[in-house]
N, C-alpha and C positions, 0 to 999 in steps of 0.2 A: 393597369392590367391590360388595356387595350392596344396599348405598346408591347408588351411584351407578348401575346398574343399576332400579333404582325408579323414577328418573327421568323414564327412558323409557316413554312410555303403550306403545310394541309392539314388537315383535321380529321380526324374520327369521326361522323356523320351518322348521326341514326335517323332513323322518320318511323310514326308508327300509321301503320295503313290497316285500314280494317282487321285492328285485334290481332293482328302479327306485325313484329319487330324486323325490319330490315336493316341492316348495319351493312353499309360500304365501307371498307377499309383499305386506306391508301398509305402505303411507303412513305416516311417521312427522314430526312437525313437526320432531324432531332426528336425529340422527345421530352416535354416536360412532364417531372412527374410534383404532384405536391401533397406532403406530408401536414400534419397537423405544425410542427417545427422547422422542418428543416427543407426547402427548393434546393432538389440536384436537378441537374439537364446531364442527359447523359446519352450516349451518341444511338440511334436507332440502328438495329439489326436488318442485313440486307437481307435475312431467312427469315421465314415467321418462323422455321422449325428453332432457330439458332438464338434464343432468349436466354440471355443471365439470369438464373435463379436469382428471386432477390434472397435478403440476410433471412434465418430458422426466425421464425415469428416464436416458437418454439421450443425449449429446452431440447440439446440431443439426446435421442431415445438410448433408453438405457441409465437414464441419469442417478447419481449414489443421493440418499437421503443423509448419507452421513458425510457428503460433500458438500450438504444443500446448509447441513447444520455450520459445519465448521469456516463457509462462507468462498470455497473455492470453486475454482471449474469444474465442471462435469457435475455440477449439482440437478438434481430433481427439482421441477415446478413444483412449490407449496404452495397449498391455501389458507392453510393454520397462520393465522397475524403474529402469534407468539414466536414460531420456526420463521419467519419471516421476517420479522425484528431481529434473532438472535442473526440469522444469516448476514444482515448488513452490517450487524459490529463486528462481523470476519473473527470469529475463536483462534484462528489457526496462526492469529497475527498476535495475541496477547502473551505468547509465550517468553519472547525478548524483553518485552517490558517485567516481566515478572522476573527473570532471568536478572536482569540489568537493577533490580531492588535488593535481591541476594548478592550481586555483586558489591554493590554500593555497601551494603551492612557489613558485608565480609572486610572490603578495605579501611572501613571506618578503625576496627579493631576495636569497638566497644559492644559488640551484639554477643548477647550471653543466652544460651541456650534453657531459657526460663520463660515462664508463663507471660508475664507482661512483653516480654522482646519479641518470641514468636507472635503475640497478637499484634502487637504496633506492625513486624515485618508484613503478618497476611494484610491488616487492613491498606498498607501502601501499597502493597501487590492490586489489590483489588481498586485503588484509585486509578493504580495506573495500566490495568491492564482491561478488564471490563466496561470501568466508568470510560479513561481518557481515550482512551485507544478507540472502542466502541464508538465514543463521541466521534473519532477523527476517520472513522472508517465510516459511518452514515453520512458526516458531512460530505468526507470525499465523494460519495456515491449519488450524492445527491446533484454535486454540483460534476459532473459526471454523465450524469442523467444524457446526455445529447449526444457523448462521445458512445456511451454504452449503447443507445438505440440502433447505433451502427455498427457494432461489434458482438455485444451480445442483447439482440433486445426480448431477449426474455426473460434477463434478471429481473428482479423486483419492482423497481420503478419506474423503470421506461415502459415495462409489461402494465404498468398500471393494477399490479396485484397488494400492492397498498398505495396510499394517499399521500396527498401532497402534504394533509393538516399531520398525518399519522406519523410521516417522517422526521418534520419540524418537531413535535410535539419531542419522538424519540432522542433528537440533538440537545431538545434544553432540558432533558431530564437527567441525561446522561453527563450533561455539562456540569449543572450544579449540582449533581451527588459528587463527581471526582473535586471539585472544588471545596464541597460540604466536607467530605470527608480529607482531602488537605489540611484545613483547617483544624479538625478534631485533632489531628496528628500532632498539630505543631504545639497543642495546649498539651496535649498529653504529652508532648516530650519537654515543655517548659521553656519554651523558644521563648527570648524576648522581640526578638524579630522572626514572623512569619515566614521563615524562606522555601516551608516546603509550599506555601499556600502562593508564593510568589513562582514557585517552579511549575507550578499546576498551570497557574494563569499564563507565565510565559508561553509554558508547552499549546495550551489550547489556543492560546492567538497565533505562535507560531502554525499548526495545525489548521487553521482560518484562514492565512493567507497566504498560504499551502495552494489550497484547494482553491478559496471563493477569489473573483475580481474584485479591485481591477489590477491587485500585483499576482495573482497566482502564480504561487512560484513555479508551480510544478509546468509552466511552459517553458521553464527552460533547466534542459537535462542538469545540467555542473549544480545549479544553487536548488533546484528543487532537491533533487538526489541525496544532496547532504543536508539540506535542513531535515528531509527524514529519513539518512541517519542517524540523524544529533538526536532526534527523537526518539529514536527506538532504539539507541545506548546509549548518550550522555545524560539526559534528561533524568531518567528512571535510574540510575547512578549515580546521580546529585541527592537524587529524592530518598534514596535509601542511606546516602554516607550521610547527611545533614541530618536526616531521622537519628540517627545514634550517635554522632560526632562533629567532627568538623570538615565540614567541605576546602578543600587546599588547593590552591592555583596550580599546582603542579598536576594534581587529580583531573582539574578542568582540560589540562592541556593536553594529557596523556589520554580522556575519553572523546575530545573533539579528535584529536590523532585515530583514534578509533571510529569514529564518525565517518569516516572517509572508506573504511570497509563497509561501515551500512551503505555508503553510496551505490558503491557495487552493489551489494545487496539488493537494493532499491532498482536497479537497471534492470534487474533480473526477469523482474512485472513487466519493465517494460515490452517486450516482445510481442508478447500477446494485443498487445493494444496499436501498433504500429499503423495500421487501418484507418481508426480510430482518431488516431493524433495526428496524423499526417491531415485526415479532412478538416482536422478542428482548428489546424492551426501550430499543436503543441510541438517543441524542440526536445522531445524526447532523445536522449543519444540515441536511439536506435536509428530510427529517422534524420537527424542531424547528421548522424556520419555512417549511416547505413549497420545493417545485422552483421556483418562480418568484423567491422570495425569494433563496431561496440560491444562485442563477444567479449574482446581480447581488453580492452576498457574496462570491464567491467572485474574480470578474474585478475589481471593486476592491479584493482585497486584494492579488492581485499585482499592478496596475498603478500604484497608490497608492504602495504602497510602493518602487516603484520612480524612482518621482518622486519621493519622495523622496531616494531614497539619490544621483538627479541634483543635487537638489540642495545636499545636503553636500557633492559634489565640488564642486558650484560656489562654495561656501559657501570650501572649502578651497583656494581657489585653481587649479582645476584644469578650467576652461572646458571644454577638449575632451574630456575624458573624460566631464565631463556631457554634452556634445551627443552625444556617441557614445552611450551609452547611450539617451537620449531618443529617437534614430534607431532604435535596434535595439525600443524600446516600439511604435513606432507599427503595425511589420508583425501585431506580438499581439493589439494594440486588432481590426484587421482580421480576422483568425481564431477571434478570439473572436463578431465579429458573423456573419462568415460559418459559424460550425460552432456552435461552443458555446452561445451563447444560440437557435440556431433549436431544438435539442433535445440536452440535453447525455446523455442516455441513447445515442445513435444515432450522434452526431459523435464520440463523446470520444475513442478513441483517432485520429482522424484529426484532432481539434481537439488535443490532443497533440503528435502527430506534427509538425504543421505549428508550432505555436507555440512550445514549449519552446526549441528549439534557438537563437532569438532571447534567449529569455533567461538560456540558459547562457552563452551569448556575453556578453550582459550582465555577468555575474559575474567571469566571464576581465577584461574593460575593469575592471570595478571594481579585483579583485586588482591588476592591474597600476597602479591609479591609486594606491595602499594603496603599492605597495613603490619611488615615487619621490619 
């Protein structure tokens, strides 16, 4: 400490003299500042008037309670622990997974629109969209924690508005209901090999070392990006065709293929965090080859890829499913030019909002071109 202290040519000096405080302050070219975490040094201001705001301690005023629910930006400070659990398994993220179990069912070609099928479909929905997902969204947030106190730190945990035991607690609950309920799956659909119970597990260690060290993938943009894409459509894909059918190498190869649009997809977060990952370390694309670059990355990887996958149906004999899918491309092309590429910080959940749903749609066309 006393080395590092040396450093500094002056110091901030106070002395107390009869019941009043004197403070001398003298101009320093640095500045250490220390955190309970994290020693920045960061260069001293030649104006006392000309100080960098530090980061909103703060939520922005104004904040939606129905952004704070569904786990995105511009959320309102809670103090309810129940709004505050549901906030870090991100609602707004369970819909692909759920999305990507109907697709799965659909291309199986065995899902019959009968009492036992609809319950097996919901209860794999809810493995993998609440339990797994949830799981993978508190984990991430957790281990998170240090990039987020410098981007946003008055989401939930770096704010210290739940615990550390409270967090932990929510990850292994969450873990072993989507695994609990994995299993019930596979008994009930009479699996003599567990594979949806094997897909769960895969998904959540993938999902592990995602997020935690010392491989976290997610430091580096190419292999984190697609491992979740692969999770947020091949996975929940697998999960629902194997539920009713048979899982086929061709199906594997044709949703890893799709995998590479969630990539993009995945880029899309990244923006907002660039601050963030650049302190921490992380090769997010955005940072790795800068916001301009990675724009244009990110919108060819899912449109690319989706021309493609037209045309193997076309490939495979299956003309209208190609044009259908090329149909549902072109409204994306268009909300990518109108939102995302004008500023993908500022549009992205409304470039989102507006574009995805084109291309789940896509995916549903696909499955169904898969199980005829």
């Amino acid at each position: 400490m006393a080395s590092v202290l040396n450093t500094v040519p002056s110091l901030r000096l106070s002395s107390i003299k009869t019941g009043r405080v004197r403070t001398r302050t003298v101009l320093a070219p640095n500045s250490i500042s220390f955190t309970r975490r994290i020693l920045r040094v960061r260069a001293a201001e030649t104006d006392t008037n000309e100080v960098k705001p530090e980061a909103p301690g703060k939520a922005p005023a104004g904040g939606s309670s129905f952004n704070q629910l569904l786990g995105i930006k511009g959320a309102s400070q809670e103090t309810n622990k129940w709004k505050i659990r549901l906030q870090l398994t991100k609602p707004v993220t369970w819909p692909p997974l759920v999305w990507g179990v109907v697709c799965g069912a659909a291309a199986s070609g065995n899902f019959h629109w009968n009492v036992e099928d609809v319950a097996k479909s919901v209860l794999c929905m809810m493995m993998s969209g609440p339990c797994l997902t949830g799981y993978t969204q508190t984990l991430n947030d957790w281990y998170d924690r240090e990039i987020d106190a410098i981007n946003e730190p008055y989401r939930p945990i770096p704010s210290g508005a739940i615990t550390e035991n409270e967090v932990i607690t929510q990850i292994w609950v969450l873990l072993l209901a989507g695994l609990g309920i994995a299993g019930l799956l596979d008994v009930w659909a009479g699996h003599n090999f567990p594979i949806v119970f094997y897909l769960a597990l895969g998904g959540s260690l993938l999902s592990y070392i995602y997020s935690a060290p010392p491989l976290k993938l997610k430091q580096n943009g190419w292999i984190g990006n697609f491992a979740l894409g692969a999770s947020y459509i091949s996975l929940p894909w697998w999960a629902g065709q194997a539920l009713f059918g048979t899982l086929t190498p061709d199906i594997i190869v044709l949703t890893l293929l799709y995998s590479v649009a969630g990539l993009g997809i995945a880029i899309v977060n990244d923006f907002k965090s660039v601050e963030g990952d650049r302190a921490m370390g992380l090769q997010s694309l955005p940072v790795a080859f800068g916001p301009e670059a990675a724009k244009w990355i990110c919108v060819g990887a899912i449109d690319i890829t989706q021309i493609s996958i037209a045309g193997y149906l076309l490939g495979a004999g299956k003309p209208y499913y190609a044009l259908a899918l090329l149909v549902l491309i072109i409204p994306q092309v268009v909300f990518q030019f109108q939102y995302f590429l004008k500023d993908p910080v500022k549009y992205d959940v409304k470039y989102q909002a507006s574009a995805q749903p084109f291309l789940v749609l896509g995916l549903l066309v696909t499955a169904l071109a898969t199980s005829h």
